[in-house]
C-alpha positions as CSV (number, residue, x, y, z in Angstrom):
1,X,64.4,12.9,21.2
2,X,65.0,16.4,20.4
3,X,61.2,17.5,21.2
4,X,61.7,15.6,24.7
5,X,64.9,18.1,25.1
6,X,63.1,20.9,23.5
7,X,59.8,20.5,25.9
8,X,62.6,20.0,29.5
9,X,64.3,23.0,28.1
10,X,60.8,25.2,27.7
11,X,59.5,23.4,31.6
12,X,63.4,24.4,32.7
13,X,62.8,28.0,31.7
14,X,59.6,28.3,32.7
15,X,60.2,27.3,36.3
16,X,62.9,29.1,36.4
17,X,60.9,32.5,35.7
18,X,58.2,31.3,38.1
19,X,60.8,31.2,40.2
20,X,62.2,34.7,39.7
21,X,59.0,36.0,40.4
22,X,58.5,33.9,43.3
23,X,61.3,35.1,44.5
24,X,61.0,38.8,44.0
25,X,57.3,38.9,45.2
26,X,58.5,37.5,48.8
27,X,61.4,39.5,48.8
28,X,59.0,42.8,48.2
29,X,57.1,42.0,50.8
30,X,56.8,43.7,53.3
31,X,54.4,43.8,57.0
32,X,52.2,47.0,57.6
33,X,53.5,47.9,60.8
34,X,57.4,47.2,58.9
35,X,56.4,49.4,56.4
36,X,55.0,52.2,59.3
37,X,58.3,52.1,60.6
38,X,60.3,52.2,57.5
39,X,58.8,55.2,56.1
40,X,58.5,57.5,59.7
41,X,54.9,57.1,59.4
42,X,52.9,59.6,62.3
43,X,49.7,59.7,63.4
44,X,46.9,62.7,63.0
45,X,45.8,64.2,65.9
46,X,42.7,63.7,67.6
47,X,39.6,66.3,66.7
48,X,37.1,67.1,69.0
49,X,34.4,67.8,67.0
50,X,31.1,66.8,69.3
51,X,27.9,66.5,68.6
52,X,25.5,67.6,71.4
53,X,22.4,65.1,69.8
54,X,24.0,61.7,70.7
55,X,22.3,60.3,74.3
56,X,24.7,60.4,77.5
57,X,24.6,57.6,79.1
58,X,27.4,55.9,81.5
59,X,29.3,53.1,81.4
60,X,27.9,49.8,83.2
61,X,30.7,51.0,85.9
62,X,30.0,54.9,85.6
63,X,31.1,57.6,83.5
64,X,34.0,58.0,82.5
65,X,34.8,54.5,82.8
66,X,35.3,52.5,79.7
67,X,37.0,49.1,80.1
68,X,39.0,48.9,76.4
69,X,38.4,50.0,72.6
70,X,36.2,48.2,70.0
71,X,37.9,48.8,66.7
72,X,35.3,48.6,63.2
73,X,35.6,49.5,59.8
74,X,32.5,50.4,57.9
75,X,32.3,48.1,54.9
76,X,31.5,50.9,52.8
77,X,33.9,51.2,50.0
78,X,32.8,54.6,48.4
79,X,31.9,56.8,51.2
80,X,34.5,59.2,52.9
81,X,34.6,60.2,56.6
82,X,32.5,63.3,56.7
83,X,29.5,61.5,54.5
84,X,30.0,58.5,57.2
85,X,29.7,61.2,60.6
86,X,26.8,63.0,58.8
87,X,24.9,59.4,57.7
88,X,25.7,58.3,61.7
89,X,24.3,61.9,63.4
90,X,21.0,61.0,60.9
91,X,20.8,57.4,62.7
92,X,22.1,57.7,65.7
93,X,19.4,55.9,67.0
94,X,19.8,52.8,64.9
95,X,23.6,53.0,65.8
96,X,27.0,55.3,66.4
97,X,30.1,55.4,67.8
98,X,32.7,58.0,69.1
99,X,35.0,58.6,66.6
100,X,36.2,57.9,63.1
101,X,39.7,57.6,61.6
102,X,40.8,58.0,58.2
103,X,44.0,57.9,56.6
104,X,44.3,61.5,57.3
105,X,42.1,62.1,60.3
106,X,40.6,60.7,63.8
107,X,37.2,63.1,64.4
108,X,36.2,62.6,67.7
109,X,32.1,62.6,67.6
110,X,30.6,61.7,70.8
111,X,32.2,62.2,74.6
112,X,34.3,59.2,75.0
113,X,32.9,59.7,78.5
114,X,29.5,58.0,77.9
115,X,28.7,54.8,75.8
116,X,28.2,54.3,72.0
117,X,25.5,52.0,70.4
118,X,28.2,50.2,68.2
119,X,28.9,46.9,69.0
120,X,25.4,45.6,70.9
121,X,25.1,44.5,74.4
122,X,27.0,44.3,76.1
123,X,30.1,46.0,74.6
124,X,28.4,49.4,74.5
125,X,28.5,49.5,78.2
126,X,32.4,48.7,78.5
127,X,33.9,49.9,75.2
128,X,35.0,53.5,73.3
129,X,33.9,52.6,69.6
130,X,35.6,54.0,66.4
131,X,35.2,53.0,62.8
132,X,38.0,53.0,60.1
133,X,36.7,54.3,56.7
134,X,38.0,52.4,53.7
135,X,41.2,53.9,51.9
136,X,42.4,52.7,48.0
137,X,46.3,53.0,48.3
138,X,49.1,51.3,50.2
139,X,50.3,54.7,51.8
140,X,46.7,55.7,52.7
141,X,46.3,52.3,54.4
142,X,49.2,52.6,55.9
143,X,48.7,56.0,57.6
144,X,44.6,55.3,58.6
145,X,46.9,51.9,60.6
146,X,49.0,54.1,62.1
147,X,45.7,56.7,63.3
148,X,43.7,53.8,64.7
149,X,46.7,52.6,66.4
150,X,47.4,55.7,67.9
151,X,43.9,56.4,68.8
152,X,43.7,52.8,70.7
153,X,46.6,53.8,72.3
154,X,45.1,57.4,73.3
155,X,42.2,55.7,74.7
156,X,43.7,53.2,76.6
157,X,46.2,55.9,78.2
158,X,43.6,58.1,78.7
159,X,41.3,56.1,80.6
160,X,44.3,54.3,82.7
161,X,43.8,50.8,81.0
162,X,46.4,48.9,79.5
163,X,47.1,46.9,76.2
164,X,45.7,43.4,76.3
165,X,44.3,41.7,73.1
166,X,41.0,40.1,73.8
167,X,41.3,37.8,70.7
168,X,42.3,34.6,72.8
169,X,40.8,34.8,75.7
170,X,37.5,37.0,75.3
171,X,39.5,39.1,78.3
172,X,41.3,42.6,77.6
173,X,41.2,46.0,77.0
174,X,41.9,46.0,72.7
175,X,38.9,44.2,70.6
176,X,37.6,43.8,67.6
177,X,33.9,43.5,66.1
178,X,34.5,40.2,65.5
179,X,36.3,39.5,69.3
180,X,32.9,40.7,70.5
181,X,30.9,39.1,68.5
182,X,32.8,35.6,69.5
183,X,32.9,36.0,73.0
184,X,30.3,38.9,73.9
185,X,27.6,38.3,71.6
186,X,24.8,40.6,70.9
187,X,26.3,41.0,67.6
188,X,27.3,38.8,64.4
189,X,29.6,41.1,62.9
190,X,33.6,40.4,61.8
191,X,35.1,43.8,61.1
192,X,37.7,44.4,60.7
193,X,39.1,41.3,59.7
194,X,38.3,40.6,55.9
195,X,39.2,44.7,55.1
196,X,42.6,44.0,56.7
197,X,43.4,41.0,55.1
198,X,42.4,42.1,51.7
199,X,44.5,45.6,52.2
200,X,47.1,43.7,53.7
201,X,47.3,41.4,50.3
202,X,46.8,43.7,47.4
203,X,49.4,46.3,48.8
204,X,52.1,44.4,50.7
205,X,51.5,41.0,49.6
206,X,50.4,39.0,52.9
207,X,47.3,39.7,54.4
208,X,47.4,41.9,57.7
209,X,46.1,40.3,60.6
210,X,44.4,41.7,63.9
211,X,47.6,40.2,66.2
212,X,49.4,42.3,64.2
213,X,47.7,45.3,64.6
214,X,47.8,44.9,68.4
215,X,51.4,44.6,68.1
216,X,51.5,48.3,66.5
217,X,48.7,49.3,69.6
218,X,51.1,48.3,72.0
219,X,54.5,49.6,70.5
220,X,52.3,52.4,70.2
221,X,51.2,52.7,73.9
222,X,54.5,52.4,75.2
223,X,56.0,55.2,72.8
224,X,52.8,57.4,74.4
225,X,53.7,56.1,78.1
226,X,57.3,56.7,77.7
227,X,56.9,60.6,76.1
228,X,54.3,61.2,79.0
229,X,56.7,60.2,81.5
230,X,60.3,61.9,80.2
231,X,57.9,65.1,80.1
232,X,59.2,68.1,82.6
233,X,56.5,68.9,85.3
234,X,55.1,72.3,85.6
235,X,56.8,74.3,88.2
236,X,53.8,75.3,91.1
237,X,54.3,77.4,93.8
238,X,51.4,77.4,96.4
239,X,50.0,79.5,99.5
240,X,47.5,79.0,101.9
241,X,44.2,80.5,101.8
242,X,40.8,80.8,103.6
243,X,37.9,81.2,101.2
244,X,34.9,80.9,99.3
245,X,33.6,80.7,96.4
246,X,30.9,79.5,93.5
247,X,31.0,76.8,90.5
248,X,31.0,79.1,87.8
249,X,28.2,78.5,84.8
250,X,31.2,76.8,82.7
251,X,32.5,74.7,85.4
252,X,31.7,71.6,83.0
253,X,34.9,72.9,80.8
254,X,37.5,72.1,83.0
255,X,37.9,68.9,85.4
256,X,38.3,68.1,89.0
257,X,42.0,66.9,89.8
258,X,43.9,65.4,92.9
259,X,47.1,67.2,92.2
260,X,47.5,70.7,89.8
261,X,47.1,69.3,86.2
262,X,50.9,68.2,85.2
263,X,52.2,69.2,88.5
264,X,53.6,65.5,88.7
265,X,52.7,62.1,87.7
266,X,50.0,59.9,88.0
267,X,47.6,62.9,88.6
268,X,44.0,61.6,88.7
269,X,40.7,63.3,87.7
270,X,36.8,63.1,88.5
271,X,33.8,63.4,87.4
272,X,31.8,66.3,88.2
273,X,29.0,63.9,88.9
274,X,30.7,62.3,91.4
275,X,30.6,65.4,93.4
276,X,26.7,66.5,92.9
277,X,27.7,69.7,91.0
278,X,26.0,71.9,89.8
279,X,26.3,76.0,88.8
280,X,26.4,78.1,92.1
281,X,27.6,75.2,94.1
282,X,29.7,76.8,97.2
283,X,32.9,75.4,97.6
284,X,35.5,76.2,100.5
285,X,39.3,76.8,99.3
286,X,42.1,75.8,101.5
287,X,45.2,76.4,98.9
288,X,46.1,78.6,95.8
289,X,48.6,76.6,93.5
290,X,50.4,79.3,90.9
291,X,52.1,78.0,87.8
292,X,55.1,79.0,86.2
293,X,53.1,80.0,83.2
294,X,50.9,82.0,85.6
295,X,47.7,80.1,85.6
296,X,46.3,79.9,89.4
297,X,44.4,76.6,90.5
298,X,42.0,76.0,93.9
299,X,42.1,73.2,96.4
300,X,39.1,73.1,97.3
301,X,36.1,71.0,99.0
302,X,32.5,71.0,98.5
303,X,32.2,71.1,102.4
304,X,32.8,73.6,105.6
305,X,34.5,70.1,107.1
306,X,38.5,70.6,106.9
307,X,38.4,66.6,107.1
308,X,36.2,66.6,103.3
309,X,38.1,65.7,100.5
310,X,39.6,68.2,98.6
311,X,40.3,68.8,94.8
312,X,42.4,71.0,93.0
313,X,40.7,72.8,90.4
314,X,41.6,75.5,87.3
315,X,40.3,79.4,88.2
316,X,37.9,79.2,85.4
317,X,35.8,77.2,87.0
318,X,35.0,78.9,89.3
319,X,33.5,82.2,90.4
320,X,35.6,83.9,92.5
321,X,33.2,86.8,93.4
């Protein structure tokens, strides 16, 4: 009789410290993106760091026309992100993409503008690539969450796309490896799904999911729209003008807009390709626009016609004399 006491007593306590732990392991829980927020976490900035050997070629719809973001991670558990950008300039030919993101860093690679070998066809001809490199804490995963987010978010704003998880449907702008290689094909790959969920387990107790990484891309994206839009326009004052002038040998540098950059919103850009530059190009200018800050920009058109479309256009590019 006692030992039937004895052994309730011993499966009481147990259960009840199983409990307790239970208990404190769900309440210590807590999401990646909650914990992002918690702790103020910000994003790196972007680095342009180029390299001039990886091909150019456009987009099935042009250049500078990318229809989403194709987030990876590398699967590589011991490498850092300058021995992963010097292995991919070594085999770019195999594979590469434009950028990689680190708890610390997002290097930029390869011109966004034209198409990565990342992801097979056909993703390389719709997609910006980037790759996470594998971190080993709960803040360093935490902050390379909060880059890629960011990044996403960049890309999309950049390019004038929109959040929209392609998970469900095999339709959207935000995708994973393992969203192309579902829908898309041309590639078998899952990334980044098993590295988030193991992260997501061994530092915050429930594996993190894809959804919820789209849920930080979007909150992200609308923080990035909303700053964008509360910014204060450059003050321009403008004058007419009757001249000519050349595309100067660094032309390339600077972009063709519809408005003076930042004059107001929505201000679009081009391609120089679209316009069949090239260095000593005439071009015919119809208006000076002066900033505040005392840069001068160009309208100008790439025709004696007043009815050709016009462009505005920083000084630099062009040669004045």
């Amino acid at each position: 009789m006692k030992k039937r006491i004895l052994i309730k007593a011993v499966c009481a306590l147990s259960f009840a410290v199983t409990g307790m732990f239970a208990l404190n392991g769900n309440a210590h829980a807590e999401s990646v993106n909650s914990y992002i927020a918690n702790h103020n976490i910000d994003h790196a900035s972007v680095t342009s760091s180029i390299w001039g050997g990886f091909p150019k070629n456009g987009y099935r719809h042009g250049t500078e026309k990318p229809e989403g973001v194709v987030v990876h991670e590398t699967a590589n558990p011991n490498s850092t992100i300058y021995n992963e950008i010097a292995y991919m300039k070594r085999n770019y030919r195999s594979a590469f993409v434009h950028t990689f993101v680190d708890a610390s860093r997002i290097i930029n690679i390869a011109n966004t503008n034209y198409l990565a070998w990342g992801a097979g066809y056909p993703a390389n001809a719709r997609f910006v690539q980037f790759e996470q490199v594998r971190v080993h804490s709960k803040s360093a995963f935490a902050h390379e969450i909060a880059n890629a987010a960011y990044y996403t978010a960049y890309i999309l704003n950049k390019y004038g796309l929109k959040p929209n998880d392609a998970a469900y449907d095999g339709k959207g702008t935000v995708w994973s490896h393992k969203g192309v290689s579902k829908f898309l094909g041309g590639t078998d790959h899952t990334d980044p799904t098993a590295y988030y969920a193991s992260m997501g387990k061994t530092y915050f107790g429930a594996g993190y999911t894809f959804a919820q990484f789209y849920q930080l891309v979007k909150t992200t994206y609308n923080n990035l729209t909303a700053s964008h839009e509360k910014k204060a326009f450059d003050k321009v004052s403008y004058k007419s003008a009757d001249k000519k002038a050349l595309l100067g040998d660094k032309y390339q540098s600077y972009r063709l807009y519809n408005h003076v950059k930042n004059s107001r919103a929505n201000v679009k850009t081009y391609s120089w390709t679209s316009v069949g530059a090239t260095i000593g190009k005439k071009v015919y200018i119809d208006d000076i626009g002066t900033k505040s800050s005392g840069s001068t920009w160009y309208r100008i058109r790439f025709s004696s016609d007043s009815n050709a479309q016009k462009y505005w256009v920083y000084s630099k590019a062009l040669n004045l004399d």
